[in-house]
VOVONU-342702 format. One line per field, with one value per residue (C-alpha): residue in one letter; x, y, z. Coordinates in pm, 1 decimal, padded with zeros to 6 digits. Example, Ala and Ser with C-alpha at 12.3 -4.5 7.8 and 13.67 -1.06 7.14 Angstrom:
BEGIN
torgu (a	s)
u (01230.0	01367.0)
v (-00450.0	-00106.0)
w (00780.0	00714.0)
***
This chain:
BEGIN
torgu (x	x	x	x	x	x	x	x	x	x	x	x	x	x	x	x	x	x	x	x	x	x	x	x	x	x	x	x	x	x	x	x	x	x	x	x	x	x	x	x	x	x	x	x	x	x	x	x	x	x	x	x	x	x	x	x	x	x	x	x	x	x	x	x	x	x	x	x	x	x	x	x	x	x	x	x	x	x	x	x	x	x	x	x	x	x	x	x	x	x	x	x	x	x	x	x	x	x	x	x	x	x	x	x	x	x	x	x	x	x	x	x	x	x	x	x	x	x	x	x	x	x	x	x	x	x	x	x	x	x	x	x	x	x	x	x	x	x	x	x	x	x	x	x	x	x	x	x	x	x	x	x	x	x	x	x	x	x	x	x	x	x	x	x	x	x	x	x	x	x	x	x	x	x	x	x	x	x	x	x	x	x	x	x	x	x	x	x	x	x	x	x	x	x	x	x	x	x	x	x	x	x	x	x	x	x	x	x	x	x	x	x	x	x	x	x	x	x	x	x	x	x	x	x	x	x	x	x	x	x	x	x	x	x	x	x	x	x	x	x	x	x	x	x	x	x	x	x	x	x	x	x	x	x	x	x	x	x	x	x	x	x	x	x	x	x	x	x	x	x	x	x)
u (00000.0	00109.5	00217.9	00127.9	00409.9	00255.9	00259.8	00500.1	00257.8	00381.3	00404.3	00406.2	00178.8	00333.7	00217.0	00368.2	00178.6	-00187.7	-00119.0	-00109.1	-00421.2	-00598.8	-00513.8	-00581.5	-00918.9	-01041.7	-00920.6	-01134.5	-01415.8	-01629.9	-01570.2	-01609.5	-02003.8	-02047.9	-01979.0	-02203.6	-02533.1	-02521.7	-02637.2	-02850.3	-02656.9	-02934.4	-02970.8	-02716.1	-02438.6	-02092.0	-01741.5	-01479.2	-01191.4	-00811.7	-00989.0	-00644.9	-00660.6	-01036.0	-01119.9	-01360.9	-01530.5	-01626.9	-01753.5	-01988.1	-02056.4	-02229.1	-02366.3	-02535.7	-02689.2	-02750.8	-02960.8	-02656.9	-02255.2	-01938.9	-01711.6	-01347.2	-01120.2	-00735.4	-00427.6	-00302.5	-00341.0	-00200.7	-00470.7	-00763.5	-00645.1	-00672.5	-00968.8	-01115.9	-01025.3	-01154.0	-01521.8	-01495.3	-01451.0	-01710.5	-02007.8	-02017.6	-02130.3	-02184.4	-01816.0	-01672.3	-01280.2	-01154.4	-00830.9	-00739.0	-00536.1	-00810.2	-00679.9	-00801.0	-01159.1	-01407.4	-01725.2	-02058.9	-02255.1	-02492.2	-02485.7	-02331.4	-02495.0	-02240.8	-01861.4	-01612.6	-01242.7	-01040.9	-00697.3	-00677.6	-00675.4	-00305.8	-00149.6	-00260.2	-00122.9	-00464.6	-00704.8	-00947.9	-00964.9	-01010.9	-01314.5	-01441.6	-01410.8	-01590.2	-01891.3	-01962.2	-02026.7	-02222.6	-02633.2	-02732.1	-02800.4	-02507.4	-02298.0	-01884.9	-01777.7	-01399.8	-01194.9	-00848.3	-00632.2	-00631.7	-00364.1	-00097.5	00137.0	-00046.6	00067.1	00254.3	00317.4	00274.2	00498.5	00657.8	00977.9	01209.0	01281.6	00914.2	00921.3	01250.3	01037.9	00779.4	00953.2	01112.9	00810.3	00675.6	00979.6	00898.1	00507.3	00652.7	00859.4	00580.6	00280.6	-00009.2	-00088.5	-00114.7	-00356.8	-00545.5	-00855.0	-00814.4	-00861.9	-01173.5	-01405.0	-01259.1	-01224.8	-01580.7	-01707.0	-01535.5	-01570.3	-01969.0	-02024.3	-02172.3	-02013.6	-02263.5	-02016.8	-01699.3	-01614.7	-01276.5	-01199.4	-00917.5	-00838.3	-00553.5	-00445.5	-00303.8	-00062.2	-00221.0	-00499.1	-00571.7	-00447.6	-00123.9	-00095.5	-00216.1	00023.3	00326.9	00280.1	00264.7	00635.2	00785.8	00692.8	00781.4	01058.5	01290.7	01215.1	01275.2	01669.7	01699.8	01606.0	01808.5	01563.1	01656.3	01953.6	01996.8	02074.4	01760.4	01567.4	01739.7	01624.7	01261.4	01275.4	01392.6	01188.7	00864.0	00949.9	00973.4	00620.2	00487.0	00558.0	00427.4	00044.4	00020.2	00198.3	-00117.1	-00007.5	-00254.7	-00306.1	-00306.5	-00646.1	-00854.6	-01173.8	-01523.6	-01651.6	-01928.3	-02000.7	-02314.5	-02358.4	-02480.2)
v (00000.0	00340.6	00584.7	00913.3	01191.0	01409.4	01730.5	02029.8	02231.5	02556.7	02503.7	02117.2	01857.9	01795.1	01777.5	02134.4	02234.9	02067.5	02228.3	02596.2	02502.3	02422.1	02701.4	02924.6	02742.0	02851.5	03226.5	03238.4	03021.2	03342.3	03473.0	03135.8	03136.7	03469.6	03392.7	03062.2	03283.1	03398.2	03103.5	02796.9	02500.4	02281.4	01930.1	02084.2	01931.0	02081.8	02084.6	02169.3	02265.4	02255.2	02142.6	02059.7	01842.7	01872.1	02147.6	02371.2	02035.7	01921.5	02239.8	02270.1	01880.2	01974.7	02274.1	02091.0	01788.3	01404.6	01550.1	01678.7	01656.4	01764.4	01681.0	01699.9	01784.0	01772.8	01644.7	01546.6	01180.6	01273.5	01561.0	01352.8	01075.3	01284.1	01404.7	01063.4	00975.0	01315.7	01282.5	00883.7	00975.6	01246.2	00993.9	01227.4	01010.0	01293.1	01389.8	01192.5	01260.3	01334.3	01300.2	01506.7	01837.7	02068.2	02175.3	01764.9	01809.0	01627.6	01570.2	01523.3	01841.2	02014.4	01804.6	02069.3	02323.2	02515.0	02523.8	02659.7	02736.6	02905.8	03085.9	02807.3	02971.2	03184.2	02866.3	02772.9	02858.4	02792.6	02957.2	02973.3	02587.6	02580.5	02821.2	02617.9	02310.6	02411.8	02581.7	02257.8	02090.2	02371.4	02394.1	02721.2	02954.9	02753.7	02988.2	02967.1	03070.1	03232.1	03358.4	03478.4	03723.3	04093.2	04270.6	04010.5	04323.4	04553.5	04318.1	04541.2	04596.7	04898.4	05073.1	04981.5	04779.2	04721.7	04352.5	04266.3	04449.9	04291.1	03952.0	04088.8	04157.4	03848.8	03658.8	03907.9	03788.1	03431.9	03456.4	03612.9	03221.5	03058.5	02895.7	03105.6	03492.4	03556.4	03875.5	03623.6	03772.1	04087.6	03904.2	03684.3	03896.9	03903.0	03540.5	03487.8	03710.0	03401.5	03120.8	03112.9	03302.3	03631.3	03851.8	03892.8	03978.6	04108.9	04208.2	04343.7	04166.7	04374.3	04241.1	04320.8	04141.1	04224.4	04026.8	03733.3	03684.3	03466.9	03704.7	03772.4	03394.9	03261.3	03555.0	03451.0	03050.1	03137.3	03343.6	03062.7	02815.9	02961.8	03205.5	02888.8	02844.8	03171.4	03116.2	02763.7	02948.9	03263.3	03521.0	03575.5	03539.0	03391.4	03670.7	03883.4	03562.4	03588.7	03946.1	03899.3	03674.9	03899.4	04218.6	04008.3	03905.5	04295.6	04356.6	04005.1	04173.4	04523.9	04493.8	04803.1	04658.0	04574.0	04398.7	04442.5	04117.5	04051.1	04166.3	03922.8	03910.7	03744.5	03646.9	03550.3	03399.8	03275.2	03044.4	03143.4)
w (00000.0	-00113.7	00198.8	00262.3	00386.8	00623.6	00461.1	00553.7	00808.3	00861.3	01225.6	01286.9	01436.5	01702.4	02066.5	02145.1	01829.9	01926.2	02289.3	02095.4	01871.7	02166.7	02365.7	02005.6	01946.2	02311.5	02310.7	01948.9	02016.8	02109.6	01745.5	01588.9	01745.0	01680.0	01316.4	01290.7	01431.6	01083.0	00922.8	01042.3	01173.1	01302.5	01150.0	00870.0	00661.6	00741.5	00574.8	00837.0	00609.6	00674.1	01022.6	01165.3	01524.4	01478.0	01756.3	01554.4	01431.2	01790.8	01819.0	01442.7	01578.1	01871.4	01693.3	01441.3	01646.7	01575.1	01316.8	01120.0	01051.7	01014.6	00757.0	00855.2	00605.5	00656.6	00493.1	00822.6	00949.1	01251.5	01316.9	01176.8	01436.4	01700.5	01587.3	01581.9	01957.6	02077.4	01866.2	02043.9	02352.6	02377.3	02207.6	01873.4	01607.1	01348.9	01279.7	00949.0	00896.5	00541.1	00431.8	00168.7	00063.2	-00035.3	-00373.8	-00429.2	-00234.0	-00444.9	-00285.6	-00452.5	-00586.0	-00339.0	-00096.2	00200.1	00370.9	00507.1	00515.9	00743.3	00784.2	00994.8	00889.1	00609.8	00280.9	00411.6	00319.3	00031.4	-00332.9	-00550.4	-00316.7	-00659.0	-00662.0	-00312.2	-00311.7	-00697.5	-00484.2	-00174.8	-00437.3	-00624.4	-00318.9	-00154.5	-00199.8	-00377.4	-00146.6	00153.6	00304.2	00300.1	00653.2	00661.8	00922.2	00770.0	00829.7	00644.7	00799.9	00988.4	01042.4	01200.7	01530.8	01767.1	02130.0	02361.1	02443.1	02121.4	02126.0	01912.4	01947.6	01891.0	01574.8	01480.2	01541.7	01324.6	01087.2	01064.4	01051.4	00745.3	00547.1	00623.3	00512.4	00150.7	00083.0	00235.0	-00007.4	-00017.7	00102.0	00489.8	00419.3	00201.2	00322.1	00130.5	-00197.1	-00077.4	-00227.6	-00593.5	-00575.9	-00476.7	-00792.2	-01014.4	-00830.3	-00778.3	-00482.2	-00369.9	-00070.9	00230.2	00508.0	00517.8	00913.5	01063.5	01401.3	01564.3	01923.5	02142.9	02463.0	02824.2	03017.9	03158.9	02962.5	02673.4	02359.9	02530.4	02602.1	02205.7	02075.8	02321.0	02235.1	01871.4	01916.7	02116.8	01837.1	01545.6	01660.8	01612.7	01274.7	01174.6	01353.0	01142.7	00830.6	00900.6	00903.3	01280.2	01427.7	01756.2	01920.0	01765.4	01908.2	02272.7	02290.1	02153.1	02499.9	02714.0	02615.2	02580.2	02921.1	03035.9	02907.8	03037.0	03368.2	03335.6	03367.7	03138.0	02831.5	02570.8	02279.8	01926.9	01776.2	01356.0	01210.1	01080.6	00901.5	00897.8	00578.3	00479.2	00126.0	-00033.4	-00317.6	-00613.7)
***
């Protein structure tokens, strides 16, 4: 039997990474409801895409009911494993794991209510096929749910500091080598016009974090995960990476530091 690599994932799939979803996945799961009240999820059909370790499709699970499910798309075994023993062990029968990259999504016409996805489109080179694939399997008139990002450096800290910016910086660079568009979201609405799909929403979410709560904490676990990277591929050099540590440290301590996360956006698209 033919094996499967598990694909390159920008930040892993490893257990430090499915700690960090987890802990991201909580500190958004107020916006990811928020979004859903839009459309009607009871007894509904749902694609999960890019749905990683499978948090946000426990959630749509229990949002849809026995009447309904979720369909988990992911390249990952590893995530859709995980997946698997979480939906087990909490008795949800309606969650169905797909494995696939979602430039290769074929599932049968109209037969989807809604989809969802969550900061998965950044990563991906042929967001149009995506967004094709996602419409031929959507009902006329089922929404595409989006959360993606529309302005990744507008993160910053107060008071401002240099190191942080150096970090940012650093990471900028990395997003322009990396497949896809981080401020993918910008371009959503073009895309929809050829892909089958009419623009309903299009909302800014700008949120910013103190020390001790759960934006500082999702914004400080994504620096100590992926500041590493950036030293193995050069963009930062060690040193640059020591003093990200120590200055972040600084404003950990001072209640008054605020730090202003990446904007994202909610979109909302309808099929045509």
């Amino acid at each position: 039997m033919a094996t499967h690599p598990e694909p390159d994932y920008i930040l892993g799939t490893d257990p430090d990474e499915l700690a960090r979803l987890r802990t991201q996945h909580e500190t958004w799961l107020p916006q990811l409801r928020s979004l859903v009240e839009q459309v009607s999820l009871a007894d509904a059909t749902v694609l999960d895409i890019g749905c990683g370790p499978g948090f946000t499709t426990i959630e749509l699970a229990r949002q849809v009911g026995p009447g309904g499910g979720v369909i988990a798309c992911d390249a990952s075994r590893e995530f859709l494993d995980h997946l698997t023993r979480e939906a087990d062990r909490l008795g949800l029968g309606n969650v169905e794991p797909l494995r696939c990259k979602l430039e290769d999504l074929s599932l049968p016409a109209e037969s989807i209510d809604v989809a969802y996805g969550r900061w998965v489109l950044s990563w991906i080179d042929d967001v149009e096929s995506v967004l094709r694939n996602v419409r031929h399997a959507l009902r006329p008139g089922g929404a595409l749910l989006l959360q993606e990002y529309v302005d990744w450096g507008r993160f910053r800290v107060i008071p401002r500091d240099p190191a942080v910016e150096r970090a940012v910086a650093a990471c900028m660079a990395s997003w322009r080598t990396s497949p896809g568009e981080i401020d993918v979201a910008e371009r959503l609405p073009e895309i929809a016009k050829r892909t089958g799909f009419e623009l309903r929403t299009f909302e800014l979410i700008a949120r910013s974090g103190r020390p001790g709560d759960s934006v500082w904490q999702w914004i400080e676990d994504f620096f100590e995960v992926y500041l590493p990277r950036l030293v193995r591929g050069g963009l930062l050099t060690r040193a640059e990476r020591e003093a990200w540590t120590e200055h972040w440290g600084r404003l950990s301590r001072d209640p008054e530091s605020i730090a202003i996360a990446p904007v994202v956006a909610n979109v909302v698209l309808v099929a045509r």
